[in-house]
C-alpha positions as a Markdown table, in Angstrom:
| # | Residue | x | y | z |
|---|---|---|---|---|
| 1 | Unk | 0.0 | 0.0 | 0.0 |
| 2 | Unk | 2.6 | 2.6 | 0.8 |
| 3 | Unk | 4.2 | 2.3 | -2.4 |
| 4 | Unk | 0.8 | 2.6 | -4.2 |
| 5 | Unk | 0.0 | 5.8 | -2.2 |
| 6 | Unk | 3.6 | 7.3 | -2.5 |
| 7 | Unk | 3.1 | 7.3 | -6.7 |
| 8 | Unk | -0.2 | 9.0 | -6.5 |
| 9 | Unk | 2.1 | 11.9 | -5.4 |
| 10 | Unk | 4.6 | 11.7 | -7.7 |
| 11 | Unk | 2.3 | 10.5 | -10.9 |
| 12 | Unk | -0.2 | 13.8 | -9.5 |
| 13 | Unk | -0.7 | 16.3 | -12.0 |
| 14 | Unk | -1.6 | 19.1 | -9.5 |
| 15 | Unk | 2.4 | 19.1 | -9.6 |
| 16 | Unk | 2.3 | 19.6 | -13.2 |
| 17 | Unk | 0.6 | 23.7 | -13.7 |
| 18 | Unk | 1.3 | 23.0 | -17.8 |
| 19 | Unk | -0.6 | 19.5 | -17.7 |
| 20 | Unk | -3.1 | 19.1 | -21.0 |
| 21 | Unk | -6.5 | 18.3 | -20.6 |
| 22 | Unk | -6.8 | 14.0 | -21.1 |
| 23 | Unk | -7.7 | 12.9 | -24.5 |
| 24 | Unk | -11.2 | 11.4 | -24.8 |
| 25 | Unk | -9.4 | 7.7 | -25.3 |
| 26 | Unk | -7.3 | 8.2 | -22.1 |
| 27 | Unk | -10.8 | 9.2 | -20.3 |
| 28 | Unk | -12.3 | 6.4 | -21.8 |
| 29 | Unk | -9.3 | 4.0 | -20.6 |
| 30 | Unk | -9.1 | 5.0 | -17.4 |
| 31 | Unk | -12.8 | 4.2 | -16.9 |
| 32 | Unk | -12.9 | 0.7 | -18.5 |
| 33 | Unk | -9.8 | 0.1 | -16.2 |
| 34 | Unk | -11.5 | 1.3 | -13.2 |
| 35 | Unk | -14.4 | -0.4 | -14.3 |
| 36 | Unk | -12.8 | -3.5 | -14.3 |
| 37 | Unk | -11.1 | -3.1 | -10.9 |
| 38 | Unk | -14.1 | -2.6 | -9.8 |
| 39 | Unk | -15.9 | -5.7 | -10.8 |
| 40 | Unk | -13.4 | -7.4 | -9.5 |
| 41 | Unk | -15.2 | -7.7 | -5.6 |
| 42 | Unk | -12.8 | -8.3 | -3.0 |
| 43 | Unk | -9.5 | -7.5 | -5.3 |
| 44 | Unk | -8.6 | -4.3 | -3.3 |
| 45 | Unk | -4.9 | -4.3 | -5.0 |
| 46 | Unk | -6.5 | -4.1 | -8.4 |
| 47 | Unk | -8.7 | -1.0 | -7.0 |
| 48 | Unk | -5.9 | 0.6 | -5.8 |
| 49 | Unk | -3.4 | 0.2 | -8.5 |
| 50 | Unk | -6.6 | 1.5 | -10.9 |
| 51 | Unk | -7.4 | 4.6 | -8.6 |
| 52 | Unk | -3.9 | 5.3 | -8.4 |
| 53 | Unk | -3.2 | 5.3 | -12.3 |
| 54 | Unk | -6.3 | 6.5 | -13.1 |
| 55 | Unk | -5.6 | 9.8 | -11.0 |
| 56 | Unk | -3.3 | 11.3 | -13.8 |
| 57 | Unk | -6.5 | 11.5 | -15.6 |
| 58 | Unk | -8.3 | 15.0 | -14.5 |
| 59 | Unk | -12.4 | 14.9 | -16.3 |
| 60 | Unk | -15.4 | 14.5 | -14.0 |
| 61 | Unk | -16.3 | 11.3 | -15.3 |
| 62 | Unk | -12.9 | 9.6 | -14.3 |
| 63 | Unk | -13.4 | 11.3 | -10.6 |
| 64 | Unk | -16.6 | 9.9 | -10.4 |
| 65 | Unk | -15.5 | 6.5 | -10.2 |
| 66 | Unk | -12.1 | 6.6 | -8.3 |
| 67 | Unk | -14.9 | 8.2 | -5.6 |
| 68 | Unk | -16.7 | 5.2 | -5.4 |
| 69 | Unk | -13.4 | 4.3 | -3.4 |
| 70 | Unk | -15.0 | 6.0 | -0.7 |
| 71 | Unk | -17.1 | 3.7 | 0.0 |
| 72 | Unk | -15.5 | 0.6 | -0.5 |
| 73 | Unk | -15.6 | -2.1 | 2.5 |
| 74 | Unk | -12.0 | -2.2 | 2.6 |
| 75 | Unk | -9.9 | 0.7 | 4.5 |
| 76 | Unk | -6.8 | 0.9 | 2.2 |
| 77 | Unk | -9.0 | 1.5 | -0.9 |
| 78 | Unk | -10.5 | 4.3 | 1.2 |
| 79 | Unk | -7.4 | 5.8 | 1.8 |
| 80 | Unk | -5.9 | 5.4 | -1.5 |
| 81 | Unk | -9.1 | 7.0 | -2.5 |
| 82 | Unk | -8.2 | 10.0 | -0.7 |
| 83 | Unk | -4.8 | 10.2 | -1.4 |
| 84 | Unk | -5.8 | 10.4 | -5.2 |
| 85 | Unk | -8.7 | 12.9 | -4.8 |
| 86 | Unk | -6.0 | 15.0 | -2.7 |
| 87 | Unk | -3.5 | 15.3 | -5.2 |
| 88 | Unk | -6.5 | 15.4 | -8.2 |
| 89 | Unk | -6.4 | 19.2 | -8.6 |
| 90 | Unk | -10.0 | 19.5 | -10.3 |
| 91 | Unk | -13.0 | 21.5 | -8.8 |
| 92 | Unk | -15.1 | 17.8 | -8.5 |
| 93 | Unk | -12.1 | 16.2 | -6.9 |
| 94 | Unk | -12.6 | 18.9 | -4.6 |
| 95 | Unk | -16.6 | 18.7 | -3.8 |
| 96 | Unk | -16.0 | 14.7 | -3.5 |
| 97 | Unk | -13.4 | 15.5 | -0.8 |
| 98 | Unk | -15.8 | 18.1 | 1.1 |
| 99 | Unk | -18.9 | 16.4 | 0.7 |
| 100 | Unk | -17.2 | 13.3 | 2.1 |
| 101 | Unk | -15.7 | 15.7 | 5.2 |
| 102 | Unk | -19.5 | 17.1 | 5.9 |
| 103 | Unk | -21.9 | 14.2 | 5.3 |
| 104 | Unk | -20.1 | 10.4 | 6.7 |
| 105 | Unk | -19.7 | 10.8 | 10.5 |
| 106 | Unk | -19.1 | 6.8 | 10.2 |
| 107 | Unk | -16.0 | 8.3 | 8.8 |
| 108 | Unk | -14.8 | 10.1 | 12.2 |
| 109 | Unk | -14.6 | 6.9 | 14.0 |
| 110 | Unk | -11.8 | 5.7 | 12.1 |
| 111 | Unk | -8.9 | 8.4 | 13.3 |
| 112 | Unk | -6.4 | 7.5 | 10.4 |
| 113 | Unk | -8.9 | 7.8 | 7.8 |
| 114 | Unk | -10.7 | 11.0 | 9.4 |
| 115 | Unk | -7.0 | 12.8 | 9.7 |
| 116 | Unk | -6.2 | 12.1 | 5.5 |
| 117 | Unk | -9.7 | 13.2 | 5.0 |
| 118 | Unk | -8.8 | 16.6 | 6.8 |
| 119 | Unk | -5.5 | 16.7 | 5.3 |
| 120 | Unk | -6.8 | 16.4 | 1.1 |
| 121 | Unk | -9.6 | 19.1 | 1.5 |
| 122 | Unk | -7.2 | 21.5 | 3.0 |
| 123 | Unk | -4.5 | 20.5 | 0.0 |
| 124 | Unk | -7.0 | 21.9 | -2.3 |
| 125 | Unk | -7.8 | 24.9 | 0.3 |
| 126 | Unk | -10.6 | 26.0 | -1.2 |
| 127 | Unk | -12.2 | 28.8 | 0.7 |
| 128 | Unk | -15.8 | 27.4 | 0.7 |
| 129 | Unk | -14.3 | 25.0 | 2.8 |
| 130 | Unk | -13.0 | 27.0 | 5.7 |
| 131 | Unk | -15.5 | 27.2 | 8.1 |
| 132 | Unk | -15.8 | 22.8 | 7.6 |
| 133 | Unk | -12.2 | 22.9 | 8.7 |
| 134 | Unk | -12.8 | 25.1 | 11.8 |
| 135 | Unk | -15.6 | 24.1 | 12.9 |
| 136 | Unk | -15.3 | 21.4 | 15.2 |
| 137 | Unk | -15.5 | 20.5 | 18.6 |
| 138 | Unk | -11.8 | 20.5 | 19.8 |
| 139 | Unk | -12.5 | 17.1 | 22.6 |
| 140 | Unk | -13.9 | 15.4 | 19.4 |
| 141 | Unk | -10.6 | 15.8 | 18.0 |
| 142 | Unk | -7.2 | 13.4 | 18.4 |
| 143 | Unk | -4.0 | 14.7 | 18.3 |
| 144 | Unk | -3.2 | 13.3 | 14.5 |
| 145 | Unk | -6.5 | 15.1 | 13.3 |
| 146 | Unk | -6.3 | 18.2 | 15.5 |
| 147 | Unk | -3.2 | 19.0 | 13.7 |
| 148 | Unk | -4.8 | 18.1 | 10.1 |
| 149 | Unk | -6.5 | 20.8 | 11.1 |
| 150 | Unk | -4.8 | 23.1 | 12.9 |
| 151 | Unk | -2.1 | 23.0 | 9.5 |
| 152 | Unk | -4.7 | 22.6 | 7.2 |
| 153 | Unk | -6.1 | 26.5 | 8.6 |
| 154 | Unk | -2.7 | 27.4 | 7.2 |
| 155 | Unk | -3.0 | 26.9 | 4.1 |
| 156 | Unk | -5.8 | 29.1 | 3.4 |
| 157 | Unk | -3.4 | 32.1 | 3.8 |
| 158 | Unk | -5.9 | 34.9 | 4.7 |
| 159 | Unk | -6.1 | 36.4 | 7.9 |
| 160 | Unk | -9.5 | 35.0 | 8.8 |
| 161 | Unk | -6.9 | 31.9 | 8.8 |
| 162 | Unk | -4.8 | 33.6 | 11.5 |
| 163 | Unk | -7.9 | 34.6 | 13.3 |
| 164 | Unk | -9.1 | 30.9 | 13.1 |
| 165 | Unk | -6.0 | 29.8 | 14.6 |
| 166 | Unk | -6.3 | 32.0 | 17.8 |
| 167 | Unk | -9.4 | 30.7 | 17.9 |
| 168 | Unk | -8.6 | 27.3 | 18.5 |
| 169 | Unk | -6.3 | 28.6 | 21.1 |
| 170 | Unk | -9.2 | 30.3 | 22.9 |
| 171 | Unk | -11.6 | 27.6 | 22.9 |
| 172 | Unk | -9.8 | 24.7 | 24.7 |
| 173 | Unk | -8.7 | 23.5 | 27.9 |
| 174 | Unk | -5.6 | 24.9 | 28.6 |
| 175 | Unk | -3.6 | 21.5 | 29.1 |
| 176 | Unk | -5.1 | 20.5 | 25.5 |
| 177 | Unk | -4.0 | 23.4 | 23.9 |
| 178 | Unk | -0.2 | 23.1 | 25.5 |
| 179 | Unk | 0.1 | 19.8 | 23.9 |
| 180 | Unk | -0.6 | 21.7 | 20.4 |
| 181 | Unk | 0.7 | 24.7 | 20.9 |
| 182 | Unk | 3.9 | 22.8 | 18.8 |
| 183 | Unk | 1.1 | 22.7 | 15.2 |
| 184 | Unk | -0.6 | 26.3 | 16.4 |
| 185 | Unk | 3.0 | 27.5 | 16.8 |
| 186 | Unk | 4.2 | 26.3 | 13.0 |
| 187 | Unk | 0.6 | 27.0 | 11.8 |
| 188 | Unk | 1.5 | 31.0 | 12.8 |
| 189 | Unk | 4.5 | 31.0 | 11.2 |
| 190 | Unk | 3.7 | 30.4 | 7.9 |
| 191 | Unk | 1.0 | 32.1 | 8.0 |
| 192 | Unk | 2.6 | 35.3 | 9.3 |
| 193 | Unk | 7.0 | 34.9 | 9.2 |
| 194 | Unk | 6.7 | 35.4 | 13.1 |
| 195 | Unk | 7.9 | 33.2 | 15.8 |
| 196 | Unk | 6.9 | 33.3 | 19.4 |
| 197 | Unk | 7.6 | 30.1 | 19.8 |
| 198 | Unk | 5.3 | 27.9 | 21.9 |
| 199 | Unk | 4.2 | 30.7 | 24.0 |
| 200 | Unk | 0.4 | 31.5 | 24.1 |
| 201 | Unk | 0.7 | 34.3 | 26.3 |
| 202 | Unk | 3.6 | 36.0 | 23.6 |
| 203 | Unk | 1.3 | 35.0 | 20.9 |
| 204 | Unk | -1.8 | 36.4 | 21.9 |
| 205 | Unk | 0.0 | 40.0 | 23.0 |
| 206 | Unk | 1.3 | 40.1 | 19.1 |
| 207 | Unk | -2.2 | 39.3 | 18.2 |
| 208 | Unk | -4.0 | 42.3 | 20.2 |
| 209 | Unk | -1.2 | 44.4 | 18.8 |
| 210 | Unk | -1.3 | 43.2 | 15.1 |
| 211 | Unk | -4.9 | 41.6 | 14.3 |
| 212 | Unk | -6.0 | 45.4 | 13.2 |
| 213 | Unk | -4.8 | 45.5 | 9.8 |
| 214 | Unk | -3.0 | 42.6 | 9.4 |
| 215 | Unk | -2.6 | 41.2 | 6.0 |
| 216 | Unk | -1.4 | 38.0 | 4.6 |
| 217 | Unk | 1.2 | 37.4 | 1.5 |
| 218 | Unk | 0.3 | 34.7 | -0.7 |
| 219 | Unk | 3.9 | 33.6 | -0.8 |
| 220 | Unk | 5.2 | 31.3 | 2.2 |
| 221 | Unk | 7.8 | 33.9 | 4.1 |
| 222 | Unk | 11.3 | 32.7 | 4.8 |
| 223 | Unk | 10.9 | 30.2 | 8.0 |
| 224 | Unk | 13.6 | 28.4 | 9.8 |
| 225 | Unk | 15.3 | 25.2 | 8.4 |
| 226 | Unk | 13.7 | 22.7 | 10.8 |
| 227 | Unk | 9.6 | 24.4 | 10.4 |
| 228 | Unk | 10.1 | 24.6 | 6.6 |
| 229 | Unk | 11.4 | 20.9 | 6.4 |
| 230 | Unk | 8.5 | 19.9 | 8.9 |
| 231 | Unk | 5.6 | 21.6 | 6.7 |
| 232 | Unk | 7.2 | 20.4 | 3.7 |
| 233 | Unk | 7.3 | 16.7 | 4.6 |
| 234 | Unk | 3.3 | 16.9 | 6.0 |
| 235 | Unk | 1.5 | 18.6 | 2.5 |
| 236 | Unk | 4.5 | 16.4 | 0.4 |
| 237 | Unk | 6.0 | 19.9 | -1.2 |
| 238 | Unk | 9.2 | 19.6 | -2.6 |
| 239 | Unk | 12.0 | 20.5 | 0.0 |
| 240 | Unk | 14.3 | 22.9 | -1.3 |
| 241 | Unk | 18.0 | 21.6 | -1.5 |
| 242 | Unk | 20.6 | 22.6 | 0.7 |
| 243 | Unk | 23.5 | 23.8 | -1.1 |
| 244 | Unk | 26.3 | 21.8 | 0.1 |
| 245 | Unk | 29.6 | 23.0 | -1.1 |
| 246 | Unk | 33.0 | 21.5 | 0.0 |
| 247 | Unk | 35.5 | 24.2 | 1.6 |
| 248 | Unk | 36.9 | 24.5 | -2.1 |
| 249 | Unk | 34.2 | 25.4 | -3.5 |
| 250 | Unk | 32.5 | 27.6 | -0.9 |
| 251 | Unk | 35.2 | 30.4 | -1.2 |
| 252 | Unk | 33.9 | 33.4 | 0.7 |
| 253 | Unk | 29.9 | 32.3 | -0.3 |
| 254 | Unk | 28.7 | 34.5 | 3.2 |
| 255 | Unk | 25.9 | 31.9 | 2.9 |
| 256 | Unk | 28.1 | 28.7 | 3.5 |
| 257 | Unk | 27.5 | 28.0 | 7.0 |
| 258 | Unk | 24.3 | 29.8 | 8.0 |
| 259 | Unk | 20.7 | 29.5 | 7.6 |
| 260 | Unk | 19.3 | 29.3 | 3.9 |
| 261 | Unk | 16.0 | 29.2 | 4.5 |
């Protein structure tokens, strides 16, 4: 399974901004494979490996069947499911993926499941779905999906997001909250380039002294090594490279032995 969900990310074409739209035959191939996968009850490898394939292929009709996924019997097709949709950037990909959030509560009781559910609507960060993502009852939450959360707020870059965030400081029990304050923290950051580390009290005096007016670039501002890595590795972006020049080659670069990012 882990290989099958690691090339849904790298076949995506949400990587690919220059993609073409699919060719009627490769529409119509993807569906008589998924078709077939399908038919095939109890064969959750062949549903998988079809999903997977078939997600290259952005048209409504293909997204209509890889979302039958969702309610397949068997948990790995669900989340294979949602891994595609994620990565699937196309507007029905997107209502699958927030329809799916809103209307199966059967969903919720299954944590790991629940958390990659979180985690592909907020990829696509479409703002129709904001209040979904903040709206929720903070003790119905675990940890995993509290932070699917909490990261997914992030990436809607406005500052209603920010707002939100504070939020979700306010409204729990303090001892709760602590043991976030870590996501909250990293959630602030890239939303606003400033660090008060896992303080609530420093970041709520630099929100009553900055919420007036504050504005939010589109662009991701220059974080530290460690946080950019971190939110890199949980929305799978590509990590910019360390440049890593031997003494030779580093001359007098001023940049050699400090902090890139």
């Amino acid at each position: 399974m882990n290989t099958l969900l690691l090339s849904i990310a790298l076949l995506s074409p949400a990587q690919d901004p220059l993609v073409k739209p699919p060719s009627e035959e490769r529409v119509e191939k993807a569906i008589e494979e998924l078709k077939a996968a399908f038919d095939k009850k109890g064969d959750s490898e062949a549903k998988m490996q079809a999903i997977t394939l078939s997600s290259e292929v952005l048209h409504p009709k293909v997204i209509d069947w890889i979302a039958k996924g969702l309610k397949d019997t068997d948990d790995e097709v669900r989340a294979a499911t949602i891994e595609s949709l994620r990565y699937m950037e196309h507007p029905d990909a997107n209502d699958v993926l927030v329809t799916t959030l809103r209307r199966d509560k059967k969903l919720r009781k299954k944590p790991e499941l629940y958390e990659a559910l979180i985690k592909a609507v907020c990829q696509h960060a479409d703002p129709k779905s904001f209040s979904l993502i903040t709206d929720f009852n903070l003790n119905d939450e675990t940890r995993d999906t509290l932070r699917a959360r909490v990261y997914g707020i992030a990436r809607f870059r406005t500052p209603e997001a920010v707002e939100a965030l504070f939020e979700v400081m306010k409204r729990g029990r303090k001892g709760r909250v602590y043991a976030s304050m870590g996501e909250i923290s990293t959630a602030l950051m890239v939303l606003t380039g400033v660090d008060h580390g896992k303080s609530e009290t420093a970041w709520t005096r630099w929100w009553n002294d900055n919420k007036r007016g504050l504005e939010v670039s589109e662009e991701l501002p220059k974080l530290p090594k460690k946080t950019l890595a971190s939110w890199s590795r949980y929305w799978g972006l590509e990590i910019p490279e360390e440049r890593r020049k031997s003494r030779g080659e580093r001359g007098d670069d001023p940049e050699g032995d400090g902090d890139t990012n």
